[in-house]
C-alpha positions in Angstrom: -2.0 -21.1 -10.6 -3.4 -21.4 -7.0 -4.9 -24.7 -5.7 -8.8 -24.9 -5.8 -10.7 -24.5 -2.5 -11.1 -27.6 -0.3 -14.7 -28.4 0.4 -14.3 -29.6 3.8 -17.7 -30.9 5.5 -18.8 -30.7 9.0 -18.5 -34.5 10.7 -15.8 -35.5 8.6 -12.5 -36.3 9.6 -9.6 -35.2 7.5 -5.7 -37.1 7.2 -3.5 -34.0 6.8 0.1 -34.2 5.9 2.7 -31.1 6.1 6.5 -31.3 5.1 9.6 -29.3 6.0 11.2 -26.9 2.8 12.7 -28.9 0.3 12.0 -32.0 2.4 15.0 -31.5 4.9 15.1 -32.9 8.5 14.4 -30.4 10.7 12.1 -31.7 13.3 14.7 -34.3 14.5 15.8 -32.2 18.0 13.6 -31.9 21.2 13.9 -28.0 20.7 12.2 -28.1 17.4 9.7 -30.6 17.8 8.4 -28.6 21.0 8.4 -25.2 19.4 7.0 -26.8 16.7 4.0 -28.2 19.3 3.7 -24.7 20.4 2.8 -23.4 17.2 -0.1 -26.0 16.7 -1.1 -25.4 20.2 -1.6 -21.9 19.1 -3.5 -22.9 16.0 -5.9 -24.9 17.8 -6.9 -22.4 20.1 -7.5 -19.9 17.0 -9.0 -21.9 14.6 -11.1 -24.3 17.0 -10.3 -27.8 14.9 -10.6 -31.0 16.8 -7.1 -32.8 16.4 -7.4 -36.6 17.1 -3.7 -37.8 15.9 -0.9 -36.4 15.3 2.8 -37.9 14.6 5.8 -36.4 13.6 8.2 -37.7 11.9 11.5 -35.7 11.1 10.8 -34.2 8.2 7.2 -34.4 7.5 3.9 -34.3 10.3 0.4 -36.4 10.2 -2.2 -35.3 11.4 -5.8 -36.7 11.8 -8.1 -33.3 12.3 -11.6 -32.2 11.8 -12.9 -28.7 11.4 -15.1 -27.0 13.7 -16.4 -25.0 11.2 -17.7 -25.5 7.4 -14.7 -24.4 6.0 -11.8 -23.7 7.8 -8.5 -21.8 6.3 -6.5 -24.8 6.4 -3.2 -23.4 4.9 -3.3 -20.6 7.3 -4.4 -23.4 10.1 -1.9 -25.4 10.0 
């Protein structure tokens, strides 16, 4: 059964948090971490969502975001 749609509201800030498959380490090397920046890098310039934190740890990411827009796809976003 698919999650219900997140009503996500203009002004707000949001605390996001994203995990690796079956909650493995696998942001613990440099190389991963940065391909792994590149990627959100990416997804800021397509989806246009203001990012004010961000920490990752090795197997899960926080982030502190808030949409540019209404709604925003946030499974897609990020």
């Amino acid at each position: 059964m698919p999650r219900t749609q997140r009503d996500l509201k203009l002004g707000y800030s949001y605390h996001v948090t994203t995990r690796c498959n079956n909650r493995e380490f696998k942001l613990t090397r440099h190389e991963c971490r940065q391909v792994f920046l590149y990627a959100l890098k990416k997804a800021l310039a397509k989806f246009q969502f203001k990012l004010y934190a961000l920490c990752i740890m090795s197997n899960h990411v926080h982030y502190l975001l808030e949409p540019a827009q209404a709604f925003i796809e946030s499974p897609k976003a990020l």
